[in-house]
N, C-alpha and C positions, 0 to 999 in steps of 0.2 A: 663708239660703244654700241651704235646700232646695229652695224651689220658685223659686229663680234656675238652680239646678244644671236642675232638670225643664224650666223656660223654654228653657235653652242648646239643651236636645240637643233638644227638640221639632222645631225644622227641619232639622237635621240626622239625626234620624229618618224624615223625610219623603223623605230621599235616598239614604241607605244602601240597600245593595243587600239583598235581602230573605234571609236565612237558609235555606238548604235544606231541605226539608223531611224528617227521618230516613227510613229506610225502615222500611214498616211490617213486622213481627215478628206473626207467631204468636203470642200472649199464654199460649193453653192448649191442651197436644194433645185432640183430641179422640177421644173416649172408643174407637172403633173403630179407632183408628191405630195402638195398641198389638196387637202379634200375640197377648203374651197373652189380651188381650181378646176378640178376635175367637175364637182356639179355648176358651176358657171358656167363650160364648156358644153354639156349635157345638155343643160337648158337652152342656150345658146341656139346649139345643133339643130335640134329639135325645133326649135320657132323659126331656123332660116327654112326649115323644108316644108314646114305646113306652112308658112307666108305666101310661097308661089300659089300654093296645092287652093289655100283657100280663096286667094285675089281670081284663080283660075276657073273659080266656081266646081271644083269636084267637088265630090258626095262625102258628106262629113264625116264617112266612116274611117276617111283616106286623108283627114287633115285631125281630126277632133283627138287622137290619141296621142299624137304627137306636140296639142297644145295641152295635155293634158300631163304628159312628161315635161316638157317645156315648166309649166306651173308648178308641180311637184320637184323638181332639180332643184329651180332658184329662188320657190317658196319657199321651201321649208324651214330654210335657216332662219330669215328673215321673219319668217312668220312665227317663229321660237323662240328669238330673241324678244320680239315685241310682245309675246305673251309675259315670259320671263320678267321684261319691263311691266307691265299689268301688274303682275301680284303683289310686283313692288310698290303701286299702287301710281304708275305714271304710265301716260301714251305715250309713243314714240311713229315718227314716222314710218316706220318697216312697219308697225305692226296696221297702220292706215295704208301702205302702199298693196299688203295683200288685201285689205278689205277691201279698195276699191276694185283690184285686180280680178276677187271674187265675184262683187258685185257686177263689173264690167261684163265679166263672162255668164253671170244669170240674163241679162239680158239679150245677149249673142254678141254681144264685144268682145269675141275673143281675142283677135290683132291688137285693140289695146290695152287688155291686159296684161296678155302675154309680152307686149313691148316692157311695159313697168317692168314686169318680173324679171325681165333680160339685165335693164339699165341696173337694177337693186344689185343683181347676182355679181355682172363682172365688173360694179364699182368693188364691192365688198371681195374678190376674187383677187383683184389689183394692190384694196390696203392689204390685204394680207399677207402678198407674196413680197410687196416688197419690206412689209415690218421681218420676214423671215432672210430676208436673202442681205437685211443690216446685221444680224444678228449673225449670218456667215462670216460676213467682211469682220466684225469683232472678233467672232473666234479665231481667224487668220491670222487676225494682225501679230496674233501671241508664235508664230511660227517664224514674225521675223528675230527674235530671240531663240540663239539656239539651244539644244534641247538636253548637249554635254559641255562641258567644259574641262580643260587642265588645270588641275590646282597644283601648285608648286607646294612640296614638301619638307621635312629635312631629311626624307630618304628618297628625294626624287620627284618625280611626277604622278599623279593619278586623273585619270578620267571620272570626272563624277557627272552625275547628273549638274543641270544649272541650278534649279531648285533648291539643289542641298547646300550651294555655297552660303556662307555666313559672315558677316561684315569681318574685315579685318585677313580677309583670306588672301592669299596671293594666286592672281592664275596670270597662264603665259598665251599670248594671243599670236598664233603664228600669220603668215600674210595672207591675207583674202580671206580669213577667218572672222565670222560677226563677233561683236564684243558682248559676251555671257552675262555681263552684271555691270552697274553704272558704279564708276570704281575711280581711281586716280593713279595715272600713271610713276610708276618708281623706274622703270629705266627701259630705255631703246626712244626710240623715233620712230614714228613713221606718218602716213595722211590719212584719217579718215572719212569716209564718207558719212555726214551726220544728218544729208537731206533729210530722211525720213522721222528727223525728231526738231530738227532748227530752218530746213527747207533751205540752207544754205546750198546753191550752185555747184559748189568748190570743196574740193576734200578741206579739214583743218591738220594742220601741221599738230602733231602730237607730241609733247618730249614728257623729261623730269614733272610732276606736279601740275600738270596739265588732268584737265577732268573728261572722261569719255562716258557714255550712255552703251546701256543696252541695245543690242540688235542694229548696230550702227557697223557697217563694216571698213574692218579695217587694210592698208594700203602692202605698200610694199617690203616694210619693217615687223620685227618682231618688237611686242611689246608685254611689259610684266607690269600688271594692274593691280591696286589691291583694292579689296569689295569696297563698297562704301554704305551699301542697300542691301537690302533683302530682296528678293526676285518680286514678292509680292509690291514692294515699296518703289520699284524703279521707275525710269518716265515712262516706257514701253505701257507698262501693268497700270500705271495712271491715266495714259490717254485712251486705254480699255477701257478701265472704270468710268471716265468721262464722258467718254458717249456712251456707254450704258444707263448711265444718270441722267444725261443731259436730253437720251431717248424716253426715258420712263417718267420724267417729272415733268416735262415740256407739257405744258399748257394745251391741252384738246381744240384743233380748231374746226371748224365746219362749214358749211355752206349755208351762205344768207340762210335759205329754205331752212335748214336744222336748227337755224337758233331760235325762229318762231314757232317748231312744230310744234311742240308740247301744248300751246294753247290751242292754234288751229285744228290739230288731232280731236281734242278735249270739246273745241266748237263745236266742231261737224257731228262728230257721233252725238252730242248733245240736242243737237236740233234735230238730226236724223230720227231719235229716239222721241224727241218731245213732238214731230211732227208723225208719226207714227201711235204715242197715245195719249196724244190728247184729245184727238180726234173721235179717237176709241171710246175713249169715257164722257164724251157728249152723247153717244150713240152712231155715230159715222160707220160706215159700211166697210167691211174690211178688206176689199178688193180695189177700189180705189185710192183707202187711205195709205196702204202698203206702198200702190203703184204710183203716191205721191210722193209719198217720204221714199222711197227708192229711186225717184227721177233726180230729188233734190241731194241725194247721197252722189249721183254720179255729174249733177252738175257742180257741185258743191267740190268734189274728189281733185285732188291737186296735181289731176295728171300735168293740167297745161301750168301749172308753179314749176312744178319738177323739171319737164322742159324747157319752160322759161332758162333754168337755172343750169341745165347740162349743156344742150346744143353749142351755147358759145364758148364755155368752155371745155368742148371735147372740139371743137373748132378751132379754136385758139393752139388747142396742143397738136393735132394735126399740122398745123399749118404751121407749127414751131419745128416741129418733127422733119418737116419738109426741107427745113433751114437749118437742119444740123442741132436743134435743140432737141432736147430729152426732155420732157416736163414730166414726171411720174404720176399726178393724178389731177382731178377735177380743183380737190382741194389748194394740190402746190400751186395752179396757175391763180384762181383767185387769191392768194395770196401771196404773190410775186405783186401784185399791181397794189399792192398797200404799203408798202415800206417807206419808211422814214429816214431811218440811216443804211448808209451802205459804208462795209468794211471789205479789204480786199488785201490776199494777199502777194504779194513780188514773184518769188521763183515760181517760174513756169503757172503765171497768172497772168499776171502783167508782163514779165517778160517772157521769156522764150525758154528758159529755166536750162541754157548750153552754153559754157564761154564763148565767146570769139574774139579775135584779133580786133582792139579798136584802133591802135594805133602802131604805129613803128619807129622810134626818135635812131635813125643812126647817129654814132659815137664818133668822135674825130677817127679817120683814117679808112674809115667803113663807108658805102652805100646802104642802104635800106635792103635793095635783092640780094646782095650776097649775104647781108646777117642774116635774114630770113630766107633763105636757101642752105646757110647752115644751120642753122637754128633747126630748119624743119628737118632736116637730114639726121642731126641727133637724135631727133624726138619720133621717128618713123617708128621706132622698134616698141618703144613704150605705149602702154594703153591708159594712161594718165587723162583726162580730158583736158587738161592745159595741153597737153601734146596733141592730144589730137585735133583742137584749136588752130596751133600752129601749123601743123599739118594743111589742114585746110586752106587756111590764109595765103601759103606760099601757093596752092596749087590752082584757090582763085586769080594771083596773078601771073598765073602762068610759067611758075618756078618749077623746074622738075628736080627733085631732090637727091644728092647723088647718094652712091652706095656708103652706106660707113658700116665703121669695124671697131672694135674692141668696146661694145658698147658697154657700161652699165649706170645702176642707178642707187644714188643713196638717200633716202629719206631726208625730208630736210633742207638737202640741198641739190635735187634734180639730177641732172642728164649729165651723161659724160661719154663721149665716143671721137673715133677717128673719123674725119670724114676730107679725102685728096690729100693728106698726108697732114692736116693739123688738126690739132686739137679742140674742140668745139668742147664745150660747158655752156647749159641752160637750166637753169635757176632762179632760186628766190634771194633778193638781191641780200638777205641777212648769210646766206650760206655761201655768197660768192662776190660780195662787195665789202668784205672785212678786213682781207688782204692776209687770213689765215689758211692759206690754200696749199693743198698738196704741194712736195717737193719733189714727184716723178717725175717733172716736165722739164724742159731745159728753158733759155730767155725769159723773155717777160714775166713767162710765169713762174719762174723760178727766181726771177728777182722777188716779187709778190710778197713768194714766202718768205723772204730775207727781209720784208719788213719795208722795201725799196719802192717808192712811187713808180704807181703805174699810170702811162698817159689816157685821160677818158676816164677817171675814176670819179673824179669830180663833177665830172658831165653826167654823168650815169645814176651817180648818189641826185644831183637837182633833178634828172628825170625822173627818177623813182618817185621822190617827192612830194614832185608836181603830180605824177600819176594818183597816189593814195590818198593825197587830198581830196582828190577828185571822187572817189568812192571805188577806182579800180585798182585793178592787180596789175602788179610792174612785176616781171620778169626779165631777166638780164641774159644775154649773151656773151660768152665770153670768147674767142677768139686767140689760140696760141698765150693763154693769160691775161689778153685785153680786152677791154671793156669791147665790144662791136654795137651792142646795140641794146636800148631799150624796149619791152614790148609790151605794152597795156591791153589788158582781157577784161571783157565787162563781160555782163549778162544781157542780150540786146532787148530793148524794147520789142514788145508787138506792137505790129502794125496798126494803126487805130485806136492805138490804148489813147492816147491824150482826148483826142475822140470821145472815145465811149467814157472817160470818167468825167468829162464834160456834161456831157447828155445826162449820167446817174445824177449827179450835182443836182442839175436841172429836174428830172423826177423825180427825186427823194426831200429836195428843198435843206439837204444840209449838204456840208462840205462832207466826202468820203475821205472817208481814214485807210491807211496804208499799214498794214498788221503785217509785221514780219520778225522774222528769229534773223534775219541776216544783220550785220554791222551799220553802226550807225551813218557811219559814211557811204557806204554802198547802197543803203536806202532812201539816205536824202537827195543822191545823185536821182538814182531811179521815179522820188515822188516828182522832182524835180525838172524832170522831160517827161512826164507823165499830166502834170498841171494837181501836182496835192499838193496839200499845205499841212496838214494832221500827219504827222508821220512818225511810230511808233516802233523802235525797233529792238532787237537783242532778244524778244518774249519765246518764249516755251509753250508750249501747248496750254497749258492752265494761266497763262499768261491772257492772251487769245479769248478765253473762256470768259476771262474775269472782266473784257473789257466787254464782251456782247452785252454780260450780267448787267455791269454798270447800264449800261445806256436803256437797257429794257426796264430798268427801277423807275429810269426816268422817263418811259411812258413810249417810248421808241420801238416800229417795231423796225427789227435790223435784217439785213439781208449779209450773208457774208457771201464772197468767191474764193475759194480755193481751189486749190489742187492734191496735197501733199497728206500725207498719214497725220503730221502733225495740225494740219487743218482740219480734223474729220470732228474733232470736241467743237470747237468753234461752228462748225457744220449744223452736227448736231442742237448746238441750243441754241441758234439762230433762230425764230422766225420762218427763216426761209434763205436756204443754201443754194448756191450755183457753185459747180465743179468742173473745170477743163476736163476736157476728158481723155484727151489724145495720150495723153502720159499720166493721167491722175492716178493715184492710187488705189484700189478698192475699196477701201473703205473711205475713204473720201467718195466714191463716185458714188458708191450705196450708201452714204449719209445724207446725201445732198439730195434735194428737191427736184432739181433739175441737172443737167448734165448739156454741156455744150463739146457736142463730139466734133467737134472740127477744129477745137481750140481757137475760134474767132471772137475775140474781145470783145467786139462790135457787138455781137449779138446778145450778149447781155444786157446792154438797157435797151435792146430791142424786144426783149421777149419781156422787158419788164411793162414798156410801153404797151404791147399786143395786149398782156394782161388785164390795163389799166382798161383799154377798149372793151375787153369779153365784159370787164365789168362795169362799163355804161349800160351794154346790150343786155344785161341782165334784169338790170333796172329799166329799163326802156320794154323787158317783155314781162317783166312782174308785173307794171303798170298795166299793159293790154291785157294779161290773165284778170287780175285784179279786174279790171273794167269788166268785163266779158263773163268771168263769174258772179259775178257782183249784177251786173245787170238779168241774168240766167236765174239767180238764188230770189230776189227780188217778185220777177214775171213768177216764180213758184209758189213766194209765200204770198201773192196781195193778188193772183189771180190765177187761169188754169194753164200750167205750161204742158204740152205735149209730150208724151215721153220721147217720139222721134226729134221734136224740134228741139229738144231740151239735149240726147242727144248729139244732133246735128251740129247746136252751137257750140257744146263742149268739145267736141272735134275738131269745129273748124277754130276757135281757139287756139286749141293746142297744137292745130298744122300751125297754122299762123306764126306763133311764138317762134316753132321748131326751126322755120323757114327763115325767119331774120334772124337766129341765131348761126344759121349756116352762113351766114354773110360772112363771116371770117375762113371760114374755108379759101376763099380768093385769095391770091396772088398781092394783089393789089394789099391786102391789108396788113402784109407785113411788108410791103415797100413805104407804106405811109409807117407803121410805126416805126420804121426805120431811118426815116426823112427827119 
């Protein structure tokens, strides 16, 4: 019926009118298009060329405009927004980062002002561009849904838009075509590819009453669907809306430093002001009392907090960076090093997310090289990934494949060609181990179809068996109508996985769970050589979602790993996402926190680990700020501090802090969080 359905509409493919072509979209802003960007950049510029100019002692006419652009690029915003916060009647730290940055510069501090106003501009330059450049990866994702579709008539075909189809419609999905609306099949065959909605490895076999999804593309059969959704209502248009949701209501996190400011902000200017007039109104003289309360605003001024709090983690992400990690901002690394639970998911996370040959059982009368010599000689012609598997497998051991001829392929039930004058079939043992097989052939296999025992049939049915138990795919060879051979395809682990979900185990202090849309068998194999125990399979994208939901009620904060389009919701209302990257999908990779480009397992609870360090050193340089300002504010208000010495120690401070948080810069410190 399949390839009678494919026959039908072939010439009548040849006359339809050809689909329009969408308009093409923007995929990603680019990096200069954002204004924050571009005055980040400005300011930036500007303070690396007065830096030399002024260390170098030129004449201030030749440094001072440039810290003066410098200030004005990456004040402004900042110092806007924290008015803005003002009238709402609260401090914020922007609107304290320019005050001290003013004050610093009345007194000729200009390098570290100018430093503040850099660090303010291209943290805020960074959230920006990448909250923009998630919002591309959504709008994209609507592009894997294509944009016409064929609806079947009772006068024929028409091209319509996807949007306009209506539940209950019939459309015809010809090969290699994506599927236009989540619908149910009424008739043909064929395999589709559903990675980007179930992250399943493996095309699924499609027939009669079988259910397909949107934007999922289909194999080498023609298929007639009827709607089931509305375009708005499908999975595609849900796991949009998911990360759109899961972006917008996500829980605001921040840096130690921001969850205190509002009082610290509220402090300093308090004292600043009270130590400025109370003095006034005793009768105190106005030139020293200013020049006290402005020593105590600048010893008092949270440059060496702020420090404390960036150095290690801009260190941290360097030196992730170094290692193949992507960490997107100050924020995602300190909170990578907090997670409680870890969820992960299978295709192309954990595993390798490619079939390959795991096994090869020859069938009486067969060796193992020749099955798989023909086997891979059938499947040369085909762009199947079980074929190209096979492929592979014979050429790893050194099989050269010979020429075959009259090749073709029927949905359903795989490969068929000539190869040194017999007949080779490679399939799925439901399409070729029934013993309802063509009667073109002569012998064996034309005994087959007469219903007549064929030898190795038995053998073949217990290897399958035994294969799918196991969580793999058995594929069969047939040979002039006889069984030749068994072959089992898995998804292979990475290297280190059991590893590295060891070590998460061990940082998170729970068991990790194994989040996957793939078959129940195929993922208790994989949690299985992995070292899980929690293993959760068959879920959907809002599946995914619902289980992060849960464990955050219960006070959890959760880390997921993905890869996949259907991971990008789960991503999203994590806590905190890590996303392979080698193969990830865009919107997974722009969802995610972090991003490991080299697709190395390992380094996920290694960057969790580095994390957890930035955030001792945090702590470990809060305390020396703390001390330092604390004893600085002290010497101010119980006797006379100098304004150089006052100064001097808020500097050397904030070297201080700066300099053991560059301790993670080293080498060494991702070999230890790695150990």
């Amino acid at each position: 019926m399949a390839s009678t359905l494919a026959d039908e509409h072939t010439a009548t493919a040849a006359t339809a009118p050809a689909p329009p072509a969408p308009a093409a979209l923007p995929r990603r802003t680019r990096l200069f298009a954002l204004p924050e960007v571009r005055w980040a950049a400005l300011a930036a510029l500007a303070f690396l060329i007065a830096f030399p100019l002024d260390l170098a002692g030129a004449p201030a006419w030749a440094w001072g405009p440039l810290y003066a652009v410098c200030y004005a690029a990456g004040g402004w915003e900042p110092g806007w927004a924290g008015l803005t916060a003002l009238r709402e009647r609260t401090l914020d730290v922007d609107l304290l980062m320019v005050v001290a940055a003013i004050g610093a510069a009345a007194i000729g501090q200009y390098l570290d002002g100018g430093l503040l106003i850099v660090i303010f501009a291209v943290s805020g330059a960074l959230e920006a561009l990448a909250t923009r450049r998630t919002e591309d990866s959504v709008r994209g994702l609507l592009d894997l849904a294509p944009s016409t579709a064929v609806r079947l008539t009772a006068d024929g075909e028409e091209t319509v838009a996807a949007t306009a189809l209506a539940v209950g419609d019939t459309v015809l999905v010809r090969p290699g075509e994506r599927l236009p609306a989540d619908g149910t099949v009424l008739d043909g065959a064929s395999e589709v590819d559903q990675a980007s909605i179930t992250g399943e490895p493996l095309p699924a076999e499609k027939r009669s009453g079988d259910t397909v999804f949107a934007g999922t593309l289909n194999g080498t059969g023609a298929l007639r669907v009827r709607v089931e959704a509305d375009a708005s209502e499908s999975v595609i248009a849900r796991i949009v809306t998911m990360v759109e949701e899961a972006s917008g209501t996500k829980a605001p996190t921040q840096l130690f430093i921001e969850k205190i400011e509002q009082r610290y902000s509220v402090g300093v200017v308090v004292a600043t002001l009270a130590l400025f007039a109370v003095p006034l109104a005793f009768g105190a003289a106005l030139t020293p009392t200013l020049l006290r309360a402005m020593t105590f605003m600048i010893v008092a001024s949270p440059c060496a907090v702020v420090l404390a709090t960036m150095p290690p983690l801009l260190s941290a992400i360097a030196n992730a960076g170094r290692h193949g990690v992507l960490v997107k901002s100050a924020v995602a690394m300190e909170r990578l090093g907090s997670v409680t639970r870890v969820a992960m998911d299978k295709t192309g996370t954990l595993t390798e997310g490619t079939p390959r040959v795991a096994a090869v059982r020859a069938l009486p009368g067969f060796d193992e090289d020749e099955a798989l010599a023909a086997a891979a000689a059938a499947e040369l012609p085909s762009e199947h990934p079980l074929a190209r598997a096979v492929v592979t497998a014979a050429r790893d051991r050194g099989l050269r494949p010979a020429d075959a001829t009259d090749f073709s392929s029927v949905p359903g039930r795989g490969v068929r060609a000539t190869v040194a004058g017999r007949t080779v079939r490679v399939g799925s043992p439901s399409g070729l181990l029934t013993g309802d097989l063509p009667t073109d052939a002569e012998g064996p296999e034309g005994a087959a179809a007469a219903g007549k025992p064929v030898a190795g049939h038995e053998a073949a049915r217990r290897a399958v068996a035994e294969y799918e138990e196991d969580g793999r795919t058995a594929v069969v060879v047939l040979i002039d109508g006889a069984p030749a051979a068994v072959l089992a395809l898995a998804d292979r682990l990475r290297p280190g996985a059991p590893r590295a979900v060891a070590r998460l185990r061990a940082l998170a202090g729970a068991e990790p769970a194994l989040l996957t849309g793939d078959n129940g068998r195929t993922a208790a194999r994989t949690a299985d050589e992995s070292g899980m125990t929690d293993v959760r399979a068959g879920l959907l994208p809002e599946d995914k979602v619902a289980a992060v939901r849960a464990w955050q009620e219960q006070g959890e904060r959760v880390l997921v790993v993905g890869d996949g389009v259907n991971d990008a919701p789960a991503l999203a209302a994590a806590d905190s996402g890590v996303a392979m990257g080698r193969a990830g999908s865009d919107l997974a990779l722009e969802t995610a926190d972090a991003v490991v480009v080299r697709d190395e397992i390992g380094a996920v609870p290694t960057v969790v680990a580095l994390s957890r360090r930035a955030r001792q050193l945090v702590k470990q340089n809060l305390v020396i700020a703390s001390v330092c300002i604390g004893a600085l504010v002290v010497w101010d208000l119980a006797g006379h501090l100098p304004l150089p010495l006052g100064v001097l120690g808020h500097e050397g401070s904030t070297v201080l802090v700066g300099l053991n948080g560059l301790r993670l810069l080293r080498t060494t410190a991702w070999r230890r969080a790695a150990a």
